[in-house]
C-alpha positions in Angstrom: -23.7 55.8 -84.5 -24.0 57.5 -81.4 -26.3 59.9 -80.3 -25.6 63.4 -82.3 -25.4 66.4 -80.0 -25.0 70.5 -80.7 -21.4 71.0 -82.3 -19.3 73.3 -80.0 -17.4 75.6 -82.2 -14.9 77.3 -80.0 -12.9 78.3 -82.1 -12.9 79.8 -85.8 -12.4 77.7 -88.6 -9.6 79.7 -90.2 -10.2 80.7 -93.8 -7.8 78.7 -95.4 -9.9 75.5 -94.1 -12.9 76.7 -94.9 -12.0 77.8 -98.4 -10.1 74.3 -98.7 -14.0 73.1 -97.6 -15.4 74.7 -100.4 -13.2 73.9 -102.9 -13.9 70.1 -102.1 -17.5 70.7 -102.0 -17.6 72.5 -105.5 -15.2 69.8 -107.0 -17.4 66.8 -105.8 -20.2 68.4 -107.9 -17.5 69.3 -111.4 -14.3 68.5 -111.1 -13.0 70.7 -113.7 -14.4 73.6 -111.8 -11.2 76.7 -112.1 -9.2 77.6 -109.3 -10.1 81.3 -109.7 -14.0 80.6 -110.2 -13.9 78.9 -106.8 -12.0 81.3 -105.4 -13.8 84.7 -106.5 -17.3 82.8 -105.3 -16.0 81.9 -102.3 -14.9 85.2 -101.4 -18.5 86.5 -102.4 -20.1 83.7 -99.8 -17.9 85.2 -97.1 -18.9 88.7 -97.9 -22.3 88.0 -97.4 -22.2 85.8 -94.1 -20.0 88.5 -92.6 -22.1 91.5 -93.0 -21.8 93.9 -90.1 -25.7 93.7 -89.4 -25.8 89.6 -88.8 -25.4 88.3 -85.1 -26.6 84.6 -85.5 -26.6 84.2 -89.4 -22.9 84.0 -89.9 -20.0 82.1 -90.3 -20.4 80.6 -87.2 -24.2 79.0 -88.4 -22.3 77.7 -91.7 -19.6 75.9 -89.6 -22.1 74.6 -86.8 -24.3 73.2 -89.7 -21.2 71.7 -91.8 -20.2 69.8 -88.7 -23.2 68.0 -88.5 -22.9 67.1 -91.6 -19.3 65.4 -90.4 -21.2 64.0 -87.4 -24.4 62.3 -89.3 -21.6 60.8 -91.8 -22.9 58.2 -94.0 -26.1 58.7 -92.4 -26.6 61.5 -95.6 -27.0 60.4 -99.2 -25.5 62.9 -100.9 -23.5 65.4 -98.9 -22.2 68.0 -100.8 -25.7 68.5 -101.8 -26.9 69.5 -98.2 -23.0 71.3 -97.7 -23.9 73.6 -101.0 -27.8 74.1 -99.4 -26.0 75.3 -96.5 -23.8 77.8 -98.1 -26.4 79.2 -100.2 -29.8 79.2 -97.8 -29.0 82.3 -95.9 -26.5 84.3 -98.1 -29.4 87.0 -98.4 -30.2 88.0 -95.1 -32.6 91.3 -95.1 -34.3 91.9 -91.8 -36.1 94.7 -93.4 -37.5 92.4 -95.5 -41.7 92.3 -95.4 -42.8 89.8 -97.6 -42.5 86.5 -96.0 -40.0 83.9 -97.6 -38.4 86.8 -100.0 -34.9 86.2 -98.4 -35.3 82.4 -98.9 -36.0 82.9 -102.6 -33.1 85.6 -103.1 -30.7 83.2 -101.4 -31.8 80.6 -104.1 -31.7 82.6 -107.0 -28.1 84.5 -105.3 -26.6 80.9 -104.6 -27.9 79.8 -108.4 -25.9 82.3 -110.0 -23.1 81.9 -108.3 -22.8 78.1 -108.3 -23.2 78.6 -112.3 -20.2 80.2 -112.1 -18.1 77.2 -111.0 -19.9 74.6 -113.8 -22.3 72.7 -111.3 -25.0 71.0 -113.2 -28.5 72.3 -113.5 -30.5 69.5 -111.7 -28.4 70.0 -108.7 -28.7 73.5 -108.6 -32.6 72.5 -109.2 -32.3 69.9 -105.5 -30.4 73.0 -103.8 -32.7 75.6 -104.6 -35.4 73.5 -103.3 -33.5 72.9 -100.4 -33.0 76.3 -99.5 -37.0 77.5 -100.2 -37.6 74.6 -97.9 -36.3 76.6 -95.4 -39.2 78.9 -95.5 -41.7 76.3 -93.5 -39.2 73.9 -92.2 -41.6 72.0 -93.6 -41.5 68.6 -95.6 -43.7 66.1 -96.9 -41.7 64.3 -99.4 -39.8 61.3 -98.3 -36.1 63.2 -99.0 -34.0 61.8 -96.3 -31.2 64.6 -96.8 -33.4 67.2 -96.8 -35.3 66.2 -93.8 -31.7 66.2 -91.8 -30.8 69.4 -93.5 -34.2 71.6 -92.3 -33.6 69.4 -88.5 -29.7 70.5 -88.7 -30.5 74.2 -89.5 -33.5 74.3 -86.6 -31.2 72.2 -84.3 -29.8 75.8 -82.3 -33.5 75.4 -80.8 -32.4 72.0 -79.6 -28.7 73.3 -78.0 -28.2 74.1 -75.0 -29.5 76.5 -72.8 -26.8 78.9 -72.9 -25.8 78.3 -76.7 -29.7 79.1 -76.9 -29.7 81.9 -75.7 -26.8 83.6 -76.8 -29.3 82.9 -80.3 -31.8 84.5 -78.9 -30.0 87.4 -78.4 -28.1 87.1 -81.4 -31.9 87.2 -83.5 -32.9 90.3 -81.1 -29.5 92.2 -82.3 -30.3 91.7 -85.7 -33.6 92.9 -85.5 -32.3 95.9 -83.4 -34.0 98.6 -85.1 -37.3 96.4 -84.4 -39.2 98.3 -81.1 -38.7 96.4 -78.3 -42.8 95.6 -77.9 -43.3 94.5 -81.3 -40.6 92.4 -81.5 -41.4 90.4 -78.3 -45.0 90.4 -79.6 -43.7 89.0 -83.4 -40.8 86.7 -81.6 -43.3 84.8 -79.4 -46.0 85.1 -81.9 -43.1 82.7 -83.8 -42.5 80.8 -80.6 -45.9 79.5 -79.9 -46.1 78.6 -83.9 -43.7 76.5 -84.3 -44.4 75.2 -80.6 -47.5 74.0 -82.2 -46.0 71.0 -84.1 -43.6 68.6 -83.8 -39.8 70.8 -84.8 -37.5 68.3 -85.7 -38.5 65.5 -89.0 -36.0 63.0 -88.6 -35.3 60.0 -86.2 -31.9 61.4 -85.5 -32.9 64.6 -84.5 -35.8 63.5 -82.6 -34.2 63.7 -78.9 -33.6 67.4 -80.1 -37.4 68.1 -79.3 -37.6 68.2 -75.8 -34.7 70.7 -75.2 -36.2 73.0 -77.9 -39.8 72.9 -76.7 -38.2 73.7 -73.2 -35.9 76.4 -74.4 -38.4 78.3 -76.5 -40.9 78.2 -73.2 -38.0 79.7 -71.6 -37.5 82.3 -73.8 -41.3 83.6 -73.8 -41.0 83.6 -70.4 -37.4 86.0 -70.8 -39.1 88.3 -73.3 -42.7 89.1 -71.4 -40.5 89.7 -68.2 -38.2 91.6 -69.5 -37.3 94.8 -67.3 -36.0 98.1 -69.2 -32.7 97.1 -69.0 -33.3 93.5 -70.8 -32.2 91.7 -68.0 -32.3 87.7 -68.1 -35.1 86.9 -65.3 
């Protein structure tokens, strides 16, 4: 295949796609799943990733993530396991939230429930919940294919473009808006240099992803420790 690159989602997926999406997804797992079930689930997944407060963690991430999942094709084992990980890893999204990896864990117990609702089977809901804590670290030691694509697709907006980067970095600034504006450029590059500190992306197909991120994230310390009082790009 060739060589995957940032999806550009100009436009909206309209709901009737992405509910048509879903329903495919939820199907592949029970196909006797109900209409309604799907349906009232759905709508609750939508709720969530259109909360007033979110700025990168939204629709927009879902669809970005799910077209990757187009673009790595038969590259990934099971897909609708890494499309239901994708619905479910963000759907609680509390920026209030103090104790590290609690949003993680309330997204996998949140997506649990809910995927209950529609009849899929326990061990899968057992792979996606893992998936989904996964996403704490980024982290993986295991030799899980799929899940190594799914942390590199969700940590790929490091890897995109400079100005898709950025409007992300100003997306995660938004949504931590009641943050002081000191702390959180102490706490955001704190972040930066971490992850800066070992390799970002797990799989072969994300590799050529690394250099763009490591440069992006040098560029965005350099943004937020020269930023003026009006939070002007330098």
């Amino acid at each position: 295949m060739s060589e995957i690159t940032y999806p550009a989602i100009e436009q909206e997926v309209t709901h009737e796609a992405l509910f048509a999406s879903f329903t495919t997804m939820i199907r592949a797992k029970n196909p006797h799943a109900q209409a309604s079930d799907i349906t009232q689930i759905f709508d609750h997944f939508i709720a969530r990733y259109s909360e007033p407060h979110r700025r990168h963690h939204t629709l927009t991430h879902i669809q970005e993530l799910l077209a990757f999942v187009e673009m790595l094709g038969e590259d990934i084992q099971d897909p609708e396991i890494i499309q239901l990980a994708i619905w479910e890893h963000d759907i609680v999204h509390d920026t209030r939230a103090t104790q590290p990896g609690i949003n993680e864990e309330h997204s996998a117990v949140t997506g649990t429930d809910l995927y209950t609702q529609v009849g899929i089977p326990a061990p899968i809901l057992a792979i996606v919940e893992h998936y989904t804590r996964a996403t704490i670290t980024h982290d993986a030691d295991e030799i899980d294919q799929d899940l190594l694509l799914f942390l590199d697709m969700d940590m790929a907006i490091l890897g995109a473009p400079w100005e898709r980067y950025f409007h992300y970095a100003q997306a995660i600034r938004e949504e931590y808006g009641w943050v002081d504006s000191a702390l959180y450029g102490n706490r955001r590059i704190g972040f930066l240099n971490s992850t800066l500190q070992r390799p970002i992306f797990k799989s072969a197909l994300f590799a050529h992803f690394e250099e763009q991120a490591r440069e992006n994230m040098a560029k965005e310390i350099e943004w937020l420790e020269s930023l003026d009082s009006a939070g002007a790009m330098p």
